[in-house]
N, C-alpha and C positions, 0 to 999 in steps of 0.2 A: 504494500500500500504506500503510496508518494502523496496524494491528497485526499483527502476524505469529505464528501459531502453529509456527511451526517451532521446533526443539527445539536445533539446533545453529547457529552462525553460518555455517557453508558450505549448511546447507539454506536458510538465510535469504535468504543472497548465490543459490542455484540456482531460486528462487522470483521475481527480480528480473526485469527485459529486459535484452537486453543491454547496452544502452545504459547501463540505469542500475545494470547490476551494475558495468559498467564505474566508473561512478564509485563506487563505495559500495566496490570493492575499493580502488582508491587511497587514499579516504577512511582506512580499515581499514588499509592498509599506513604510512602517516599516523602513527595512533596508536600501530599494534604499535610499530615502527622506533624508538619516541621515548617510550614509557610507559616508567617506573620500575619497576625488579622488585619484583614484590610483586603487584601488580595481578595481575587475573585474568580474561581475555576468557569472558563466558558470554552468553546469550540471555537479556535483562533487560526487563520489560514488552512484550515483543512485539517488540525492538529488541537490535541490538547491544551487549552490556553491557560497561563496565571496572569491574571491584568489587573490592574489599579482601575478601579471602575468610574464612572464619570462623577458619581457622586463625591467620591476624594479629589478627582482631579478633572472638573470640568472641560478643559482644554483638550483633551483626549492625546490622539498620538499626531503629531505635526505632518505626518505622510496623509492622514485622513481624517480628522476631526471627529468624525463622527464615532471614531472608533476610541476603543479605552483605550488606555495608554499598556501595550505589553510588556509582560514581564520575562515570562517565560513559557516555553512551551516541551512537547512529550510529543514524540511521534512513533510510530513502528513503521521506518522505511522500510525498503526494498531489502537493504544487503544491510542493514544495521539498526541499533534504537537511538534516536535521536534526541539530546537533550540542549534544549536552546536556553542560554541564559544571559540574557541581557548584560545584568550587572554584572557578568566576570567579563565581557568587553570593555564597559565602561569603567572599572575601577581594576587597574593594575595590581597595587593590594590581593583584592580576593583573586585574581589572577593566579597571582604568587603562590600565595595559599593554599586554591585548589592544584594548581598540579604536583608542587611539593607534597599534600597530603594523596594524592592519585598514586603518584611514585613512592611512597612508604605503606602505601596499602593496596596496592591493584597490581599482579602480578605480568600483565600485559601493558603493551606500550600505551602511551594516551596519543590519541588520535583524536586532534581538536583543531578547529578554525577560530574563527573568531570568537564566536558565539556560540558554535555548536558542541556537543560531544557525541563523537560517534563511536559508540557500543556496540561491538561485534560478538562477542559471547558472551550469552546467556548467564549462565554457569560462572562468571567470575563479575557478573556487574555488581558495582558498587551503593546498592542501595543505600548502606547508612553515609556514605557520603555523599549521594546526591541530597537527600534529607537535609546534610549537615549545609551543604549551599543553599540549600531554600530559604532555611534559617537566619542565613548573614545579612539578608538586605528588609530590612523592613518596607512598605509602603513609600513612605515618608522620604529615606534616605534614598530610593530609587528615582524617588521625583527630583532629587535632591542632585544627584546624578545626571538624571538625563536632561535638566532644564539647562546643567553647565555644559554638556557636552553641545547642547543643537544650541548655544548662545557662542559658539569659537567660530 
């Protein structure tokens, strides 16, 4: 699966095999267990979303207004699990952080872009650290974040 039109995260997750519902719920249980109140789990680009909802931040996301401002996202591509996280683009710091802790705990290479992390087995993904990144950015500090990044 590359994009998903499904409209709710459990239609998304029932669209899966089970295999890889299986993991994409952990994954999901992951982020819920460990995100900051505020955030707001919705169906973002075809994919799992965490978004600062309009009501925290009217202004939405500067590419589409109308849209909440995202955070993060959860995909089950094609050849990999996809975790999109905003704030480890924008802040160097938790950068640092997560791959140093990926490299003391994940016994497989880390394979990451900018934003993304691409998860290729199953069997060694790092759920309590993805968790533990869900954790680091509150609402607030992510607004905090990305208002200084699109004002450079």
């Amino acid at each position: 699966m590359v994009q998903s039109t499904a409209q709710t995260p459990e239609a998304y997750l029932a669209e899966l095999t089970e295999d890889r519902r299986a993991v994409m719920e952990q994954l999901r249980a992951a982020v819920l267990d460990n995100l900051p109140a505020g955030f707001e789990e919705v169906m973002s680009y075809g994919m799992l979303g965490y978004v600062v909802p309009h009501s925290l931040y009217p202004d939405g996301y500067h590419c589409d207004p109308k849209l909440p401002l995202p955070f993060m996202n959860l995909a089950a591509q094609k050849h990999f699990y996809g975790v999109y996280h905003m704030g480890i683009y924008a802040d160097p710091d938790l950068m640092a952080w997560f791959q140093a802790e990926y490299r003391d705990r994940v016994p497989t290479k880390l394979d990451m872009g900018k934003s993304c992390l691409r998860l290729k087995t199953p069997k060694k993904l790092p759920y309590d650290l993805i968790g533990e990144l869900a954790a680091k950015m509150t609402p607030q500090d992510w607004i905090e974040r990305y208002e200084a990044g699109i004002r450079r």
